[in-house]
VOGU-3710 file (C-alpha; in Angstrom, 3 decimals, decimal comma):
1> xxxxxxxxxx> 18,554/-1,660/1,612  17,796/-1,558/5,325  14,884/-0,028/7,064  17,376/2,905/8,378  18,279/3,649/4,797  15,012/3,645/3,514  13,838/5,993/6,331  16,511/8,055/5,238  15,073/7,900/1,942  11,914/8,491/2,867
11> xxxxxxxxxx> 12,842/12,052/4,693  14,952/13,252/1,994  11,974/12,638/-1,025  9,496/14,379/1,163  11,866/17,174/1,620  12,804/17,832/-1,788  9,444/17,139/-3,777  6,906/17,965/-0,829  8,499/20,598/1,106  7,856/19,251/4,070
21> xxxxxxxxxx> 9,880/16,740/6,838  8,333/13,425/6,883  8,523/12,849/10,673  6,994/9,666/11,401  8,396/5,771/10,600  8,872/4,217/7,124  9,755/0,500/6,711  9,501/-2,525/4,602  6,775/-5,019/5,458  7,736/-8,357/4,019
31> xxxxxxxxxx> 3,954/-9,517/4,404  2,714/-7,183/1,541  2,457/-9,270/-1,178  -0,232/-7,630/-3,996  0,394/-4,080/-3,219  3,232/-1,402/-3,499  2,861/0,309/-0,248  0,519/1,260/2,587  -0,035/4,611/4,486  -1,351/3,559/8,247
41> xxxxxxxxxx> -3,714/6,617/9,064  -3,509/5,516/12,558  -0,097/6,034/13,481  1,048/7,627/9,896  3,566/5,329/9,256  4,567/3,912/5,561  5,104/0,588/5,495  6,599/-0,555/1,696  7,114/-3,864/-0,325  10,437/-4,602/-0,467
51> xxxxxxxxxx> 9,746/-6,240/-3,858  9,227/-2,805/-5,554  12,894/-2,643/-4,992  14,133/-6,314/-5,115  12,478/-7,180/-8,489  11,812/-3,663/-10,005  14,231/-1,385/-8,704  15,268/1,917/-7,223  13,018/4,098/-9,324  9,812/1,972/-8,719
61> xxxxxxxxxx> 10,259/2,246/-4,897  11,161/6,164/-5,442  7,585/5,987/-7,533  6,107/4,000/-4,293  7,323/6,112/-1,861  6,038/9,585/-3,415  2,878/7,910/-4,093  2,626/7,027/-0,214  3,987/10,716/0,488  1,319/12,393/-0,914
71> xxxxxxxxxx> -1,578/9,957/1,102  0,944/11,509/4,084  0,956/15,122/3,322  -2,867/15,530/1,949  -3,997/13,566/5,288  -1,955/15,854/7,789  -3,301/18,696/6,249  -6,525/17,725/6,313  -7,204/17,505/2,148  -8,918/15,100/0,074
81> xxxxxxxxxx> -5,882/11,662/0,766  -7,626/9,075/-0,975  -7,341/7,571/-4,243  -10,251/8,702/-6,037  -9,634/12,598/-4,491  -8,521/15,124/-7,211  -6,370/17,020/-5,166  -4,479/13,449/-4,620  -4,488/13,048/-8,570  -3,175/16,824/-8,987
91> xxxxxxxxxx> -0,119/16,248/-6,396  0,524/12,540/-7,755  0,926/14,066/-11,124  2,766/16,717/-10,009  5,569/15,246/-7,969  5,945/11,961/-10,297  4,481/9,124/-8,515  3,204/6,039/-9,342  -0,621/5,587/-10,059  -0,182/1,651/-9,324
101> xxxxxxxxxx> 2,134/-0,403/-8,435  3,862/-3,156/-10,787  1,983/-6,465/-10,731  4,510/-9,147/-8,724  6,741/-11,733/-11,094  4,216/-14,799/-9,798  4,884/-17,998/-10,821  3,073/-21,380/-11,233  3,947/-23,808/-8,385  1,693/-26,749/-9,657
111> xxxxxxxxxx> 1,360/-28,078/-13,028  -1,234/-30,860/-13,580  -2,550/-32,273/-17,012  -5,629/-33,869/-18,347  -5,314/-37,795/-19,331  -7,916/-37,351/-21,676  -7,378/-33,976/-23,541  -3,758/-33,427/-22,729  -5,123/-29,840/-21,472  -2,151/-28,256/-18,971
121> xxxxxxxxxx> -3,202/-26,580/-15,849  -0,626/-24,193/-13,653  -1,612/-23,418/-10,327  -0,449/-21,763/-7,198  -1,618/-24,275/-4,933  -1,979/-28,113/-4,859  -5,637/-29,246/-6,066  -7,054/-32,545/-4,537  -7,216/-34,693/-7,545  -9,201/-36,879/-5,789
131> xxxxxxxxxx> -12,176/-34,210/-5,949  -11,222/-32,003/-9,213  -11,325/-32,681/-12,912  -10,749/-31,549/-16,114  -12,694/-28,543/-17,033  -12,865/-29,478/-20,608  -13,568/-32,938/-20,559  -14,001/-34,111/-17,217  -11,072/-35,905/-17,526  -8,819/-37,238/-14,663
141> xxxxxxxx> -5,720/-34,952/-13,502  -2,699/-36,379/-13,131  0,357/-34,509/-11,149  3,209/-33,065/-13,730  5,787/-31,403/-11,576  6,241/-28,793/-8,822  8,398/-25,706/-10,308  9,781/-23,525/-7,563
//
């Protein structure tokens, strides 16, 4: 889906579940990594993950996109836009967006093991072994593999 498509998106949700245009920019942000979506109160743009869509699909970015809607509408019209507001709860629940967004398919990128204990350890990034141990046995780590 392209940025044009998604803005068209974007307009037509607002329409139908808000009532209202959504006149500003919506468009995916490849640098969001632990979160679904973002409402910019500065400029009130709505900048998205494109995983929502890429690993969880249409309906999860619909879910994203009315959940950054109603941070939109509530903060034009001046009502209560952030999370822990009850008129965001009410209009969340109402109009079928998502509370959170899906945690991200992560994967291990490391894998060391223990000489001593044969204890496996998965990480996302390398670990000097010169410097760490074991946190069992205070073994020495040795490198396994590198998964990608």
């Amino acid at each position: 889906m392209s940025n044009e498509q998604l803005q068209a998106l974007v307009e037509q949700i607002s329409q139908e579940f808000f009532g209202h245009p959504f006149t500003h920019r919506a468009y995916f942000n490849n640098r969001l990594k632990t979160t679904g979506g973002r409402y910019l109160l500065a400029s009130h743009d709505i900048e998205l993950n494109q995983k929502m869509l890429t690993e969880h699909g249409l309906e999860t970015l619909i879910g994203t996109i009315k959940h950054e809607l109603c941070h939109y509408h509530l903060h034009l019209t001046g009502r209560g836009y952030r999370h822990r507001d009850r008129e965001f709860k009410a209009l969340l629940a109402q109009v079928g967006g998502l509370r959170f967004a899906p945690a991200s398919q992560k994967r291990a990128k490391y894998c060391y093991r223990c000489e001593k204990c044969q204890t496996v350890y998965q990480r996302q990034r390398r670990i000097n072994l010169q410097k760490f141990v074991c946190g069992r046995c205070r073994g020495k780590l040795v490198f396994v593999e590198k998964n990608l």
